[in-house]
N, C-alpha and C positions, 0 to 999 in steps of 0.2 A: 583806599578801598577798605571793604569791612568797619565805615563810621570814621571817626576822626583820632580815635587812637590805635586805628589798625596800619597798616605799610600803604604806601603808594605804589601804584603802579611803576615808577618808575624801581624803588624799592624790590617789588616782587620783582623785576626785570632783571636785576642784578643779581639776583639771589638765584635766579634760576639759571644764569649763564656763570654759576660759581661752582665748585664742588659740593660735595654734600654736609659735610665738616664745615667749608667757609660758608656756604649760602646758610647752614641754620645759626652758624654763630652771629652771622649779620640780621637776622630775623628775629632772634631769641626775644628782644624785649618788648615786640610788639607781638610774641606768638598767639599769647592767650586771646587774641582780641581779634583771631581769625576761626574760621569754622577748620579749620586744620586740630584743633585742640580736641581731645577728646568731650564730647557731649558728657555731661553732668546726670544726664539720667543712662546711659549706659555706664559710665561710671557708677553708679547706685546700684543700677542691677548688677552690675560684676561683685559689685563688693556682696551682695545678697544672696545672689548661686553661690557663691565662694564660702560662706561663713557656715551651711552647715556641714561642709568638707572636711574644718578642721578640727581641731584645734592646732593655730600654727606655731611654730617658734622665730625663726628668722625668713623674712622675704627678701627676694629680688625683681626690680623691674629694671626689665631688660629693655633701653633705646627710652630712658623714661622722660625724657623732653625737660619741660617745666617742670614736672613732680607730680601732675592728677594721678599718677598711676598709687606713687609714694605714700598720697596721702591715703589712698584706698587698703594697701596694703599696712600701713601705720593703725588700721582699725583692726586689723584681722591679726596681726602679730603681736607676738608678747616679747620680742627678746630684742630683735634686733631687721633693722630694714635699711635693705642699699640701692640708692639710684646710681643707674651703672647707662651714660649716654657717649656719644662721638665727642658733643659739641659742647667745650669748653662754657661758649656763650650758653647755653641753656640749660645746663648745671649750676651757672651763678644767678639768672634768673629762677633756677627750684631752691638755691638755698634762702635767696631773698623772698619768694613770694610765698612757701609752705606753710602755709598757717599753724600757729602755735594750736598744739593740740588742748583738746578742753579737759585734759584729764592726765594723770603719769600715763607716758607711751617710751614704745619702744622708740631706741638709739637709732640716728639716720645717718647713714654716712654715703659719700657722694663718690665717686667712681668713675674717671675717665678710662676711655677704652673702645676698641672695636668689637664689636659684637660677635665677630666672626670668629672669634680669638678670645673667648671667655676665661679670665685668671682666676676661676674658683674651684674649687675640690669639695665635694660632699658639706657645703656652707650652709645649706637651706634647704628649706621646709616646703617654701609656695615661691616659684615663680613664675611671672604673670609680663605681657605686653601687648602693647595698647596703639593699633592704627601705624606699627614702622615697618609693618613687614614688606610693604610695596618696595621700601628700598633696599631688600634684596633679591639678587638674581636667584631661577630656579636653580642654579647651580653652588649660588651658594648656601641654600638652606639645610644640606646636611653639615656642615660648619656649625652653624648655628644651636641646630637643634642638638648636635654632639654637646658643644659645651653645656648648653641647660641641661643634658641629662646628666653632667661630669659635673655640674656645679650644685645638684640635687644632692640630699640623703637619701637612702635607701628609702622608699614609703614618701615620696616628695612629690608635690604636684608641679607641673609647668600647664598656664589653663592661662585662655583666653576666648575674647568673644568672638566670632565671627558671622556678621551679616548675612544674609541669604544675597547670591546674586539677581539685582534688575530684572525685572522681566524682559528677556531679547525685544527691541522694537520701544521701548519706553524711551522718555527723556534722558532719566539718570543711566541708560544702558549707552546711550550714544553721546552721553556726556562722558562719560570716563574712557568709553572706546576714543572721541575724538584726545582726549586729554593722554592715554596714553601713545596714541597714533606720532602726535606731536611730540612727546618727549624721544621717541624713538629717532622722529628728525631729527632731534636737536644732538641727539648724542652722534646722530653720525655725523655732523657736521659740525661740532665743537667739542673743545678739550677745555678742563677736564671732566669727565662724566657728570649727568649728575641722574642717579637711577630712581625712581621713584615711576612705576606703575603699577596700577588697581588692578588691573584683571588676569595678574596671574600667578596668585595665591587661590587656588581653586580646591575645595575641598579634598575630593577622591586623591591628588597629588600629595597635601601635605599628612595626609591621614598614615597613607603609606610611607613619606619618607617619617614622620615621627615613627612609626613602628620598626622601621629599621636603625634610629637612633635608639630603639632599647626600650622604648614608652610603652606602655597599655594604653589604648586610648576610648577615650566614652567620650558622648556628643552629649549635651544637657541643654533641652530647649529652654531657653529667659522667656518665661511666659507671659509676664509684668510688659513683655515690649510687644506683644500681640502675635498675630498670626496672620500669613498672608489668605489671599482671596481663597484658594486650592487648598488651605488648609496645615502649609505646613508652617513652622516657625520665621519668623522676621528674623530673630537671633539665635544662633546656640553657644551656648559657655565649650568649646574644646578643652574638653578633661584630661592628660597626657600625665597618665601616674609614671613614675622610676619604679618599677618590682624590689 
């Protein structure tokens, strides 16, 4: 599937009756080569809303896959940048494929770990993630979001982009409903999990638990990615300052 250097179906089959940890380390070296990878012009614009936010010192991207996020944040920082992911396998795939940068850049350094359990204290400046958050539950996102506020400096951003949802009744509305309808089988009827759904990361929800993690939060429409029919943004940059 996805051309000739993306997985096979029989591949994706495995991977999705794996854990979350084994199914990406088994997928890691064919990741980039599926539309799972972050798009390159949202990439663009994140690095673009972002840049006149700062000036940063050290970044974090949290659940950083391959590294797209890495190299985004290696534009925007002067000191130092850590990719911080589950999967062993997709960590060795960002240290091999991060392109040398075209100029002196900040130090990268690579970071296994659970998300839910972030080991950093007041370390950075900006951090940022990129398309992981479906794999976790609403219960565990105050977890989450404690650590990036505990891993921030005082005056630190955690910001990322998030899509406007489908129009109820569209394709991609009942494409992701049926896709997460189906993971919901699959987890009740195999072990071990593997959590990964799109629809329920919902703004109003995480707007409030970020604010109860300690955040200020601002919405910043990516203009550069257009506007839907009704008029409101296609994307907005989520701005979540630490006071």
């Amino acid at each position: 599937m996805y051309g000739s250097s993306g997985p096979t179906v029989r591949e994706l089959t495995v991977q999705a009756l794996s854990s979350i940890e084994r199914g990406y380390d088994l997928l890691a070296p064919k990741f980039d080569a599926t539309p799972f990878r972050t798009a390159d012009r949202l990439l663009h614009a994140t690095a673009r809303a972002l840049r006149p936010l700062g000036p940063f010192g050290d970044g974090l991207d949290v659940c950083c896959g391959t590294g797209a996020g890495v190299a985004v944040l290696r534009e925007l920082c002067d000191h130092g940048v850590t990719g911080f992911d589950l999967s062993a396998g997709m960590l060795a795939q960002a240290r091999a494929r991060l392109p040398a940068p075209d100029r002196p850049g900040p130090a990268v350094a690579w970071v296994r770990g659970d998300a839910r359990a972030l080991p950093f204290t007041g370390e950075y400046d900006l951090a940022i993630s990129l398309g992981a958050f479906g794999h976790f539950l609403p219960a565990e996102r105050p977890a989450l979001f404690a650590g990036v506020h505990r891993a921030l400096r005082p005056g630190g951003l955690f910001a990322f982009p998030l899509p406007a949802p489908p129009p109820v009744g569209s394709r991609l509305y009942w494409t992701l409903w049926g896709f997460d309808a189906a993971m919901r089988v699959r987890n009740a009827l195999w072990r071990p999990p593997f959590v990964m759904y799109y629809r329920t990361f919902r703004l109003a929800s995480v707007r409030e638990e970020l604010a109860r993690a300690g955040f200020a939060v601002e919405l910043r429409p990516m203009e550069e990615l257009g506007r839907l029919p009704g008029g409101a943004p296609r994307c907005r940059l989520v701005v979540a300052r630490r006071p």
